[in-house]
N, C-alpha and C positions, 0 to 999 in steps of 0.2 A: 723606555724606548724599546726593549727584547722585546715585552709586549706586547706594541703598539706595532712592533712590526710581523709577530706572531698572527696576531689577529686579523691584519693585511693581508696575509696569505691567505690563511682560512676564508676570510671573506671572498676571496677574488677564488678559489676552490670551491666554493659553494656558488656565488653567482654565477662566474663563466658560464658554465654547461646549462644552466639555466636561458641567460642568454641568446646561447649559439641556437640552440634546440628552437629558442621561439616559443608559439602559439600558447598552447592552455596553458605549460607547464613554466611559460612566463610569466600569464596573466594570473596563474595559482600566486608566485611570487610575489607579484606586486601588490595581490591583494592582501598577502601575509604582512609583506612591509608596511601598506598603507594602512593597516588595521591597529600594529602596533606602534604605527608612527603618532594616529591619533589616540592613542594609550598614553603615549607618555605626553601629548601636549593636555589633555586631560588633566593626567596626573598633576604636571607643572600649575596646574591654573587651580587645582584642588589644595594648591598648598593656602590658598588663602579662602577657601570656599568649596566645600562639596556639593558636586551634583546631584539631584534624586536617581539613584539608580534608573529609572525606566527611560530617564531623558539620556544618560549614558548608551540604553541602549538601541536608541532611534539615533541615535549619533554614530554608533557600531552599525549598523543596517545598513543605515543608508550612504556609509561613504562606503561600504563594502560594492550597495547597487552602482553608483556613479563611479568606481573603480572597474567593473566589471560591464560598463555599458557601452555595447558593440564592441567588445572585445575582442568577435573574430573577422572584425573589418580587415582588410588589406590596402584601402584607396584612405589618403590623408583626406575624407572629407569630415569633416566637424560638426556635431550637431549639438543643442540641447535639448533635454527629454521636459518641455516645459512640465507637464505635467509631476513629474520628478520633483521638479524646483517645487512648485505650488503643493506638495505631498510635502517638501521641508518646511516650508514655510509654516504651514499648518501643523506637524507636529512638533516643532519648537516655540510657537509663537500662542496656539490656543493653552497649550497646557501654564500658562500667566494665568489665565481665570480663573481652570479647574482647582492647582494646587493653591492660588489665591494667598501666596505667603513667600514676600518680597525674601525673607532672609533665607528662605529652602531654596524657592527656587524664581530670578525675577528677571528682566531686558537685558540685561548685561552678560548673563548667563546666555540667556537664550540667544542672544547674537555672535558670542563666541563660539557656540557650539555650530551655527549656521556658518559663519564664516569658516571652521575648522573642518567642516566635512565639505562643504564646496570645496576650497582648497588642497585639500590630500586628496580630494576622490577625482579632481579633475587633472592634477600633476601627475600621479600613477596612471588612469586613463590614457592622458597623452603617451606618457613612456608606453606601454600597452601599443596604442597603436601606431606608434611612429615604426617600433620594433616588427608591426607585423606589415607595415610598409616596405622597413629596407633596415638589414644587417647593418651594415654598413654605416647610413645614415645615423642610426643609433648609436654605434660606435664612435661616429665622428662627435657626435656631442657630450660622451664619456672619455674620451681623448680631451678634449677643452675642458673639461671639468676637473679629471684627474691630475692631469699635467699643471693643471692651471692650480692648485690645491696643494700639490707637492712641491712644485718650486718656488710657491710662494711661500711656505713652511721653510725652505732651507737657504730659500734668500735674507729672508726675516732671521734666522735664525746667524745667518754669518754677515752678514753685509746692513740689516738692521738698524736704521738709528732713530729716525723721524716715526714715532705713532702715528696708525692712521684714524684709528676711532678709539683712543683712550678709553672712553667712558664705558664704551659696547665693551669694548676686545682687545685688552692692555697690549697684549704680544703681540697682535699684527701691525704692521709697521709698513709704510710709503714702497720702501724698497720691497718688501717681497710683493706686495700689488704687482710692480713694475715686473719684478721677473717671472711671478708666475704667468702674469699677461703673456709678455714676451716668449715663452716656452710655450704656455698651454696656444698661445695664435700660430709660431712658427710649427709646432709638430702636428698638430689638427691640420690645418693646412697641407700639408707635405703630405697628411693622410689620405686627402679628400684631392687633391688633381693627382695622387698615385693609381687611389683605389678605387673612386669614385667617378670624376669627370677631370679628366686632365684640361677638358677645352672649357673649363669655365672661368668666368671675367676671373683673373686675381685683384681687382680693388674691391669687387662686390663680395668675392669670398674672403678679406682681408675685412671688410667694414663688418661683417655677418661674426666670424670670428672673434675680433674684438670684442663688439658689443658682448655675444656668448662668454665670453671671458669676464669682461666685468659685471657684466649679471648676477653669472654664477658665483661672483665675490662677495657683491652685495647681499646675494638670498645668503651667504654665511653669516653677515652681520646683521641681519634681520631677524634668523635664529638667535643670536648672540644677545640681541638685545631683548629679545623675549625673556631669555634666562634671563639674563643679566634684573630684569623686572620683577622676575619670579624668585630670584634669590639663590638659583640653584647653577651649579658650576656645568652641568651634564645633563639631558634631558631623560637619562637613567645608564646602566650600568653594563647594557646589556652585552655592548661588543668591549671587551677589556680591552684597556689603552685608548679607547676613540669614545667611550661614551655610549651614547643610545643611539637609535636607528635616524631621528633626523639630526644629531649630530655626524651621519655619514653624507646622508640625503638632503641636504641642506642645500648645496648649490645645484647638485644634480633638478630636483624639482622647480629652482627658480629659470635654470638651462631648461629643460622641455616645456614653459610655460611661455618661455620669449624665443624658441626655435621655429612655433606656427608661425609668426611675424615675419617669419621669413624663407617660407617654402617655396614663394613666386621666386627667390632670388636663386634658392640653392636646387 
């Protein structure tokens, strides 16, 4: 636990000022996280199969490009770089004939690694420009992530009795769901008609909330159950007491993935 809340600091002293500051020196950030985020889902999938080096590093490239793409936008508008896509597609999918050796390198591979750079490069991307949209707003959805993380940890941990996903994630349990819901909705909230628009509907930003809330629960046992697949307890070592980087990033990336869905609202 000393640890675990050592490392809390230090994280939250490292990122803040990141954060606050914004622009490059966010988008340096997220592209460090998403780089070694895709390292260790990598790695995890390595435990039963190694990559050929070069396909590891068309995988490194290119979620670093779709991290980094329109990064110094300020307007939430959305695009994809087809041409991008059709550049992944083609460097995970031709190299099946060249190497021509199902057990180096074969579909199964090459769709995980397509799936794993879409994924971190377009979750970081968002964080990226939602940040360069509005402080605030970014904040509001680290507010529901965090909150919603930690008192489902301490509800789970004293009030605890009903598992909620055995199989995935022995220790979380029905009850912390409920009170980190409840904590990470009512303080997000209270953040966003303080700081943000006081005149907005409360059932629309109550429903918006929510959902963010349990999202961000779900993206933790979708990690959960990844490991849980792969055999391994941590998706590496990297922050003492919490594990690796998407054992931080876990609901935060499922949070900025389902908060477009709801920019007409908020």
């Amino acid at each position: 636990m000393k640890n675990r809340v050592i490392s809390a600091i230090l994280l939250l002293v490292v990122f803040v000022p990141f954060l606050i500051i914004g622009k490059i020196p966010f988008a340096v950030l997220m592209l460090v996280v998403g780089l070694l985020g895709l390292h260790e889902l990598i790695k995890a999938r390595e435990v039963k199969k190694e990559f050929p080096f070069l396909m590891k590093l068309f995988a490194y490239l290119l979620v670093g490009f779709f991290i980094l793409n329109n990064y110094n936008s300020n307007t939430l508008v959305f695009h994809i770089d087809y041409r991008a896509v059709s550049f992944l597609i083609f460097a995970f999918l031709i190299p099946l004939i060249v190497i021509d050796d199902n057990k180096r390198y074969n579909l199964n591979d090459a769709l995980f690694l397509m799936g794993s750079t879409l994924f971190l490069g377009m979750s970081f991307n968002l964080l990226i420009l939602i940040r360069n949209y509005s402080f605030y707003y970014v904040l509001f959805l680290f507010f529901i992530t965090v909150i919603t993380d930690t008192f489902a940890y301490i509800g789970g941990s004293f009030i605890g009795q009903h598992e909620l996903a055995p199989k995935i994630s022995p220790r979380k349990t029905i009850e912390g769901l409920v009170v980190g819901t409840v904590m990470g909705v009512f303080v997000s909230m209270m953040f966003y008609i303080t700081v943000i628009d006081p005149s907005i509907s409360l059932v629309s930003l109550f429903i918006v909330a929510v959902t963010l809330s349990l999202i961000g629960q779900l993206g933790d046992l979708v990690f959960s159950s990844v490991k849980r697949y792969y055999g391994i307890k941590d998706f590496s070592h990297f922050i003492p007491g919490h594990g690796g980087i998407l054992d931080r990033f876990d609901s935060i990336i499922f949070v900025a993935l389902a908060a477009v869905m709801f920019l007409t609202i908020l």
